[in-house]
Backbone as CSV, one residue per row, in Angstrom:
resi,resn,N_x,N_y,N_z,CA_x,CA_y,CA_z,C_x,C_y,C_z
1,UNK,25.872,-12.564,30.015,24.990,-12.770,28.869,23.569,-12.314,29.196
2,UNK,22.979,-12.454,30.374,21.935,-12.059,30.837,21.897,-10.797,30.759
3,UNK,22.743,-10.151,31.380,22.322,-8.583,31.556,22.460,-7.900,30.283
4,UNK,23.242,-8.365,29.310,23.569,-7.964,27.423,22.138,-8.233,27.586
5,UNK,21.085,-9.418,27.450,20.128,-9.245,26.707,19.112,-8.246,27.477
6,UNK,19.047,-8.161,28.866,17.979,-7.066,29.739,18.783,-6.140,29.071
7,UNK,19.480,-5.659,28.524,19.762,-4.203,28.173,19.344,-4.181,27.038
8,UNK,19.572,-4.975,25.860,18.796,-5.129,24.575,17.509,-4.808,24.486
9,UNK,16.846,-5.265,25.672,15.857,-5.130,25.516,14.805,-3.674,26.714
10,UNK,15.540,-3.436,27.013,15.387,-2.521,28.013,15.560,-0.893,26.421
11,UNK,16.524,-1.005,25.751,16.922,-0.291,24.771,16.003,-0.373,23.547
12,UNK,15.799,-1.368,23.369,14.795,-1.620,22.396,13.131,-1.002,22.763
13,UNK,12.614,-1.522,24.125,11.777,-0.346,24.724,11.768,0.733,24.794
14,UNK,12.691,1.375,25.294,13.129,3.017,25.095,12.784,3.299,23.747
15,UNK,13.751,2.636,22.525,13.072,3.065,21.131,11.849,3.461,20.861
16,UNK,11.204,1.897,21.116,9.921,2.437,21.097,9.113,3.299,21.414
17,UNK,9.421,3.757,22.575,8.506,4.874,23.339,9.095,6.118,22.577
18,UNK,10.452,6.279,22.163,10.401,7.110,21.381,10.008,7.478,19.975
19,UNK,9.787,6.437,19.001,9.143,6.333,17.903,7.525,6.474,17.994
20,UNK,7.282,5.973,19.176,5.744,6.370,19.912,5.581,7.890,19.886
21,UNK,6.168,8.645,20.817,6.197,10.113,20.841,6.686,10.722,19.574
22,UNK,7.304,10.892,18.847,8.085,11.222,17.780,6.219,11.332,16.716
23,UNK,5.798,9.798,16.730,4.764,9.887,15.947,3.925,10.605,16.407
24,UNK,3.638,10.704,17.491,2.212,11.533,18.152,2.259,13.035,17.844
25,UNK,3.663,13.443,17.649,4.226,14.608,17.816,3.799,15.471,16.282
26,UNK,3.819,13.877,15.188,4.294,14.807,13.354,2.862,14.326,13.868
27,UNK,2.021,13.646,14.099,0.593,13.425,13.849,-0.199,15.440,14.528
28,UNK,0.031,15.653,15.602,-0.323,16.898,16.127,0.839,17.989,15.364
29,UNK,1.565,17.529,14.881,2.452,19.154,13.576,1.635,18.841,12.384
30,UNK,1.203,17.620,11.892,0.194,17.806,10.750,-0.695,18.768,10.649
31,UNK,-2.042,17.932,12.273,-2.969,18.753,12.446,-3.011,20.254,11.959
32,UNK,-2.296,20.812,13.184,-1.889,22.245,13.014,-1.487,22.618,11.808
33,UNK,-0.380,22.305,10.708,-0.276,22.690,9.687,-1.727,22.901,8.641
34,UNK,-2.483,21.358,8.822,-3.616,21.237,7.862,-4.510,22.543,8.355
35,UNK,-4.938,22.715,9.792,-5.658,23.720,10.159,-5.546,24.834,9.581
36,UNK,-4.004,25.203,9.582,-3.438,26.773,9.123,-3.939,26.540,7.791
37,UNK,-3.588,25.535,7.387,-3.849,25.753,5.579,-5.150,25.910,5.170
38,UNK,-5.999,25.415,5.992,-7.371,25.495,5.606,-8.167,26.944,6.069
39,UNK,-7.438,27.100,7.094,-7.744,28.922,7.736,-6.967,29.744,6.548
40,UNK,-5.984,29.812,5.923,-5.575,30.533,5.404,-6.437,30.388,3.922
41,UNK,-6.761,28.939,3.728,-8.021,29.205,1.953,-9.038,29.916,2.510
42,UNK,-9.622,29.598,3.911,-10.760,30.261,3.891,-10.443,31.604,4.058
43,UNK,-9.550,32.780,4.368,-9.232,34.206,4.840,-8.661,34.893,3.032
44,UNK,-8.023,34.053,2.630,-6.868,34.964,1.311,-8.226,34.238,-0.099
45,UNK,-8.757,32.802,0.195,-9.141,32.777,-1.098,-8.149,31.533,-2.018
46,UNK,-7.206,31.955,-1.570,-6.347,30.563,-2.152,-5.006,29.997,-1.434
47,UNK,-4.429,29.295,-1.076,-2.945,28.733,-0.764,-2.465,27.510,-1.584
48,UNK,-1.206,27.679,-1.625,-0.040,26.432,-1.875,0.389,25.292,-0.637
49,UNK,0.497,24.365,-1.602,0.655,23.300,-0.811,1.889,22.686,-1.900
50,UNK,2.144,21.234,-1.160,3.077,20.513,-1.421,2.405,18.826,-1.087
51,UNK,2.479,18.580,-2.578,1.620,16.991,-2.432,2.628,16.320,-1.332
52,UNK,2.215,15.221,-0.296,2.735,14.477,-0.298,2.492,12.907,-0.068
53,UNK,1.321,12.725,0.046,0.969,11.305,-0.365,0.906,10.969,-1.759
54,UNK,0.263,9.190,-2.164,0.756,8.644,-3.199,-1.042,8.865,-3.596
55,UNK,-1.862,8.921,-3.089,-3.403,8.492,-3.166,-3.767,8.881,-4.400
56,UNK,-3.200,10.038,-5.216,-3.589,10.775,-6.468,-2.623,10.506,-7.754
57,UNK,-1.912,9.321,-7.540,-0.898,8.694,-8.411,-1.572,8.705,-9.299
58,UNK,-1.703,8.690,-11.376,-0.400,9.900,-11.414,-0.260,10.775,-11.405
59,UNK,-1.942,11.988,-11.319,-2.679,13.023,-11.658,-1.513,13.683,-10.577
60,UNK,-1.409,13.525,-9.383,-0.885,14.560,-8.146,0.154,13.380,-7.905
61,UNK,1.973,13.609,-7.823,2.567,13.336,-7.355,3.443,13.588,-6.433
62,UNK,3.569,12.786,-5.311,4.719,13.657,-3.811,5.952,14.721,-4.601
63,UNK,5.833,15.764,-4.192,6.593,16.867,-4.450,5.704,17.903,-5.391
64,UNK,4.614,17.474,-5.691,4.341,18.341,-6.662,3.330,19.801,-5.948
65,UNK,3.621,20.833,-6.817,2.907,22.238,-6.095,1.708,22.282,-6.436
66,UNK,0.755,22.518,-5.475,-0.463,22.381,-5.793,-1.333,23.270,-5.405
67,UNK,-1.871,24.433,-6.567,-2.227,25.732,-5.894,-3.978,25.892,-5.888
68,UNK,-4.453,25.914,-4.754,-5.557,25.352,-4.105,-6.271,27.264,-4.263
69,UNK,-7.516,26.730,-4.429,-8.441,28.092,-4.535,-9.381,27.317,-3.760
70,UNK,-10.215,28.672,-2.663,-11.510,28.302,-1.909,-13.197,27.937,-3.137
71,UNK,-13.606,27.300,-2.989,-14.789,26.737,-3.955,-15.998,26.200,-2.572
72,UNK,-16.845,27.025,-3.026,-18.174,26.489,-2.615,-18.066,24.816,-2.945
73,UNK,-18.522,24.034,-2.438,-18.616,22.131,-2.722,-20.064,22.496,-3.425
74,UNK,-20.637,22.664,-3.286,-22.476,22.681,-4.471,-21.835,23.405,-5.582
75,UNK,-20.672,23.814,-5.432,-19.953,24.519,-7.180,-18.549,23.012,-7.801
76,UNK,-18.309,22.369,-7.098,-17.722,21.746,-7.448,-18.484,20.256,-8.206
77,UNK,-17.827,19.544,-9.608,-18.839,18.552,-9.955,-17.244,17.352,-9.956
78,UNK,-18.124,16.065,-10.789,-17.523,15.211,-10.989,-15.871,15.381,-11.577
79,UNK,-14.774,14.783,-11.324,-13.664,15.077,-12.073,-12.840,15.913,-11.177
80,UNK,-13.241,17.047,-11.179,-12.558,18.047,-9.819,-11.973,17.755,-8.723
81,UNK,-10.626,18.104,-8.213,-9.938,17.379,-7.232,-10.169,18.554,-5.531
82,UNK,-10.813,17.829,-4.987,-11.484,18.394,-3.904,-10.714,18.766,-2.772
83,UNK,-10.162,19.868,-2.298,-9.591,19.877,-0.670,-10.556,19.778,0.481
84,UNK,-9.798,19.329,1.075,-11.173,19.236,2.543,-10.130,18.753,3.537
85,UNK,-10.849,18.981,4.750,-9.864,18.706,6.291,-10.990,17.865,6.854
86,UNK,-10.559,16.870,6.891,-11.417,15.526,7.608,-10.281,14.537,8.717
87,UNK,-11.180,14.959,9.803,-10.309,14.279,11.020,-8.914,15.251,11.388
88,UNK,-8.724,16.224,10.727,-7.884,17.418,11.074,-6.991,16.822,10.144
89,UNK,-7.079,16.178,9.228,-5.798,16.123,8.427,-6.780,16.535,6.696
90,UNK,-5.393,17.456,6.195,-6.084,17.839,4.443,-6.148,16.612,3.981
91,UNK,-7.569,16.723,3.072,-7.250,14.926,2.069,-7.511,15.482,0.597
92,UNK,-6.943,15.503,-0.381,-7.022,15.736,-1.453,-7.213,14.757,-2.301
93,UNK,-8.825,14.952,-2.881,-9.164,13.484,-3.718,-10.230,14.396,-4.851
94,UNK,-10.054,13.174,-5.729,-11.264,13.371,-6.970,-12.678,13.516,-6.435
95,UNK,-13.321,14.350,-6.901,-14.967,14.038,-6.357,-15.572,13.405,-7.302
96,UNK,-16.400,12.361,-7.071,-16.947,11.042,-7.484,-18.685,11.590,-7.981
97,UNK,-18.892,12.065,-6.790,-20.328,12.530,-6.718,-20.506,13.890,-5.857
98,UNK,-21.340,14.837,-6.431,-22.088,15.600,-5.455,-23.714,15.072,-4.593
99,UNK,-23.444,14.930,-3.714,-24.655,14.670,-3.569,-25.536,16.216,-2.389
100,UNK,-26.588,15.978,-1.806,-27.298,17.083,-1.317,-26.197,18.027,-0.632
101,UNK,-26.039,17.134,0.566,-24.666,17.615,1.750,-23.652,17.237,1.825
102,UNK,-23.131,16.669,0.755,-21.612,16.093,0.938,-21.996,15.346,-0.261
103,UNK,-20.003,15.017,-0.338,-19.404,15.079,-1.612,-18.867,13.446,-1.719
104,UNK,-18.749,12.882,-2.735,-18.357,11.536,-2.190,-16.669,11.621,-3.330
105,UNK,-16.145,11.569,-3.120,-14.369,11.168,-3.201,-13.753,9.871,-3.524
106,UNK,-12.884,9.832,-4.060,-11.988,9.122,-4.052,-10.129,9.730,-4.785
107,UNK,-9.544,8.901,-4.446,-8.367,8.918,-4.803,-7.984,8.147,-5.815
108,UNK,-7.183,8.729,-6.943,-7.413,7.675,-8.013,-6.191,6.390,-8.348
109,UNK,-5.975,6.737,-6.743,-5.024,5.501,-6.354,-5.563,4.212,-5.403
110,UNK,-6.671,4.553,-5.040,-7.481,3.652,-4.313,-8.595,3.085,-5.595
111,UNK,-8.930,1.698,-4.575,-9.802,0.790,-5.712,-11.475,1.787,-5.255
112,UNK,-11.620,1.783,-3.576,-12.655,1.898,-3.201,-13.103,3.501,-3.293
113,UNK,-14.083,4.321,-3.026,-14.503,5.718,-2.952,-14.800,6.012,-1.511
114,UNK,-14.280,6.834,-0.891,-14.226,7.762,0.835,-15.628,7.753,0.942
115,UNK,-15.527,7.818,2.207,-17.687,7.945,2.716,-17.309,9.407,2.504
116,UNK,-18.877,9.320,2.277,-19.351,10.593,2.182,-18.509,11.586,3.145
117,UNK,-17.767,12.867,2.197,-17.842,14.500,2.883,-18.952,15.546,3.255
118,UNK,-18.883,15.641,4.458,-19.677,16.863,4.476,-19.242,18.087,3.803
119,UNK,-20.589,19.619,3.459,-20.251,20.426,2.613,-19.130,21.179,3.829
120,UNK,-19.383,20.829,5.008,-18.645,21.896,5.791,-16.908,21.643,6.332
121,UNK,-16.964,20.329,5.610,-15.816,20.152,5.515,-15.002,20.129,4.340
122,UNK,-15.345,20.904,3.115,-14.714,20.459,2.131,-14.366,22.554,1.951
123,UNK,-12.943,22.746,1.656,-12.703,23.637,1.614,-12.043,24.134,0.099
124,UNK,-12.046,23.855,-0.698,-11.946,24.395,-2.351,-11.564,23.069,-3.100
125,UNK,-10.381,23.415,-4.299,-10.322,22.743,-4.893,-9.216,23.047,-5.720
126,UNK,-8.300,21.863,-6.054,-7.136,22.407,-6.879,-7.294,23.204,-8.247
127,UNK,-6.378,23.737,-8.353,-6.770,24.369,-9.575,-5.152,24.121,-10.480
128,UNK,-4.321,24.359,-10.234,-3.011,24.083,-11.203,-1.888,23.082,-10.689
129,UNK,-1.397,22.527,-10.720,-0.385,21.487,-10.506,0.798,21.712,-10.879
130,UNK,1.735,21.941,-10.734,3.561,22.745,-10.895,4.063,21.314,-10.712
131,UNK,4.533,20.747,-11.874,5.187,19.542,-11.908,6.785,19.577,-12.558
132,UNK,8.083,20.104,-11.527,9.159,20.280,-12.529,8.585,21.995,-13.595
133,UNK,8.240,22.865,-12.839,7.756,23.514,-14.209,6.406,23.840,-15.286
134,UNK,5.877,22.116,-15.194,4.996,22.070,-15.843,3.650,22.032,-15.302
135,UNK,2.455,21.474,-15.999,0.793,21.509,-15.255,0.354,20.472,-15.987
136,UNK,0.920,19.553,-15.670,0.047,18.297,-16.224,-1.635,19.111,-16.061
137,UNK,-2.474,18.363,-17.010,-3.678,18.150,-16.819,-4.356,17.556,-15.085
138,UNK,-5.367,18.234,-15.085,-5.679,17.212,-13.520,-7.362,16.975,-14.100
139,UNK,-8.298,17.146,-14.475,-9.156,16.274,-15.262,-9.076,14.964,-15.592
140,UNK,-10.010,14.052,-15.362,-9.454,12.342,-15.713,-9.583,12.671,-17.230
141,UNK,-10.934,13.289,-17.820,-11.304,12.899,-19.077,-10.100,13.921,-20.225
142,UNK,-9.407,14.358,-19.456,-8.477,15.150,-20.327,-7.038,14.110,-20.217
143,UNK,-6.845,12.740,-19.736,-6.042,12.236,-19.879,-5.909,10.877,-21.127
144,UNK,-4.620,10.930,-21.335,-4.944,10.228,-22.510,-4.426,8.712,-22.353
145,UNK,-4.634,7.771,-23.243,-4.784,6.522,-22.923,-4.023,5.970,-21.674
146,UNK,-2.646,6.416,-22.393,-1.300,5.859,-21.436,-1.425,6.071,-20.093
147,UNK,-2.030,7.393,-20.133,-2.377,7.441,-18.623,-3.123,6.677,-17.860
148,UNK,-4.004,6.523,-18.772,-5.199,6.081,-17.857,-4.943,4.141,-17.633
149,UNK,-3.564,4.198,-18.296,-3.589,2.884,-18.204,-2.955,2.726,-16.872
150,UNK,-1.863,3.533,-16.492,-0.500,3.779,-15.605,-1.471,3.695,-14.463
151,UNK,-2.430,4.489,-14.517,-3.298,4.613,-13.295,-3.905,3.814,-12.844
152,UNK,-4.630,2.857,-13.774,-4.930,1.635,-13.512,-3.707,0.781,-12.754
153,UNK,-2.848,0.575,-13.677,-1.857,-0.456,-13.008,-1.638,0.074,-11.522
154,UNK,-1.066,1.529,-11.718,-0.889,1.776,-10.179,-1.583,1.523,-8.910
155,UNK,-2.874,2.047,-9.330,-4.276,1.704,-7.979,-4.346,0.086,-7.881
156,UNK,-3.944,-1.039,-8.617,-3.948,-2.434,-8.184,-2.598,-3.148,-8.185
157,UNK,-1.260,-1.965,-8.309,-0.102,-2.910,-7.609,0.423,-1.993,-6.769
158,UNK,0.848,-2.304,-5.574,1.881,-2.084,-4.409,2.996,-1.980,-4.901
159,UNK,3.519,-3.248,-5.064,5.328,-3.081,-5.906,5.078,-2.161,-6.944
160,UNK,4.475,-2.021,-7.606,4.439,-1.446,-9.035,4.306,0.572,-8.494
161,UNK,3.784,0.735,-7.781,3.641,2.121,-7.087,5.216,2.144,-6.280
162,UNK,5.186,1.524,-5.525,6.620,1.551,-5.025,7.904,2.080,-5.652
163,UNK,7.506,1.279,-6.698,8.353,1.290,-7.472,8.727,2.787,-8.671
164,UNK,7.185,2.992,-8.797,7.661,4.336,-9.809,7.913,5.334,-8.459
165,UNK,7.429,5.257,-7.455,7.905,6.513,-6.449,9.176,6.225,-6.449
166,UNK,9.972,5.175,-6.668,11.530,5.359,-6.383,11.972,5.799,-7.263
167,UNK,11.468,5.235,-8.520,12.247,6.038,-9.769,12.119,8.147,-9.730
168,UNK,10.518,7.730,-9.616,10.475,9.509,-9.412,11.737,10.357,-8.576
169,UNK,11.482,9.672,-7.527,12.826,10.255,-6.703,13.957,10.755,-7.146
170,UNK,14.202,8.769,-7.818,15.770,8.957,-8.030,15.990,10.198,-9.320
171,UNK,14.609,10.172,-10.087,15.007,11.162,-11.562,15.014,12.505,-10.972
172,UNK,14.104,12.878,-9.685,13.740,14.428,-9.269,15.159,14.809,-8.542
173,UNK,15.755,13.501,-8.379,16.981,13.970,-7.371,16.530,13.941,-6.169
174,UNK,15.728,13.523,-5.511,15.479,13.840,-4.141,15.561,12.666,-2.825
């Protein structure tokens, strides 16, 4: 019985260290991906991406295509959904404010707004959204009530976000 549980747990360590490495590993394949993507807006002018966080619920949803053009940040204003590489990972959020040298953000799935961006980190800005086909609107003030209600609910429930990402899934098939 003793040695069943030193192996349990001897195994259960091992896991870990591998879920340890495993993470360190997609954390440094991010990096690098975000890098390329941001070298490649700044060289061609524009690239595609593939949403995959929830932060832009419902404007930007995981799976959706999102075709990014390079933009000066002193050309970008309120409403506009901002790319930028902060901490080596892309963050794609609403810009809140321009201010002198940086841009202030948020996600319109979060309650709170990102500290301040610098201009030298903010690298364009979405421009069309491929949803199934379509282009939803990405403007807040071009959304209409229902939305803006969904969005609300979403940015202050957990279960309630959870929850439409599963449905999304289950309807996208994925």
């Amino acid at each position: 019985m003793r040695q069943n549980q030193f192996d349990a747990g001897a195994v259960q360590a091992e896991q870990e260290a591998i879920l340890t490495r495993t993470s360190r590993r997609a954390t440094q394949l991010e990096a690098v991906a975000s890098a390329l993507a941001a070298e490649a807006l700044r060289r061609h002018g524009w690239v595609r991406l593939i949403a995959r966080g929830a932060s832009m619920l419902p404007a930007i949803w995981p799976g959706d295509e999102l075709e990014i053009i390079a933009a000066r940040p002193e050309n970008l204003r309120p409403g506009d959904i901002a790319v930028c590489l902060v901490g080596g990972q892309i963050r794609i959020h609403r810009v809140r404010q321009v201010l002198d040298e940086s841009l202030v953000t948020q996600g319109d799935n979060h309650a709170q707004p990102d500290p301040p961006i610098a201009f030298a980190e903010v690298y364009g800005r979405v421009e069309h959204v491929r949803r199934r086909g379509a282009a939803p609107p990405l403007r807040a003030e071009h959304e209409g009530l229902a939305v803006g209600i969904v969005r609300r609910l979403l940015r202050r429930s957990d279960a309630l976000r959870a929850l439409a990402l599963r449905l999304r899934r289950a309807v996208a098939g994925c």
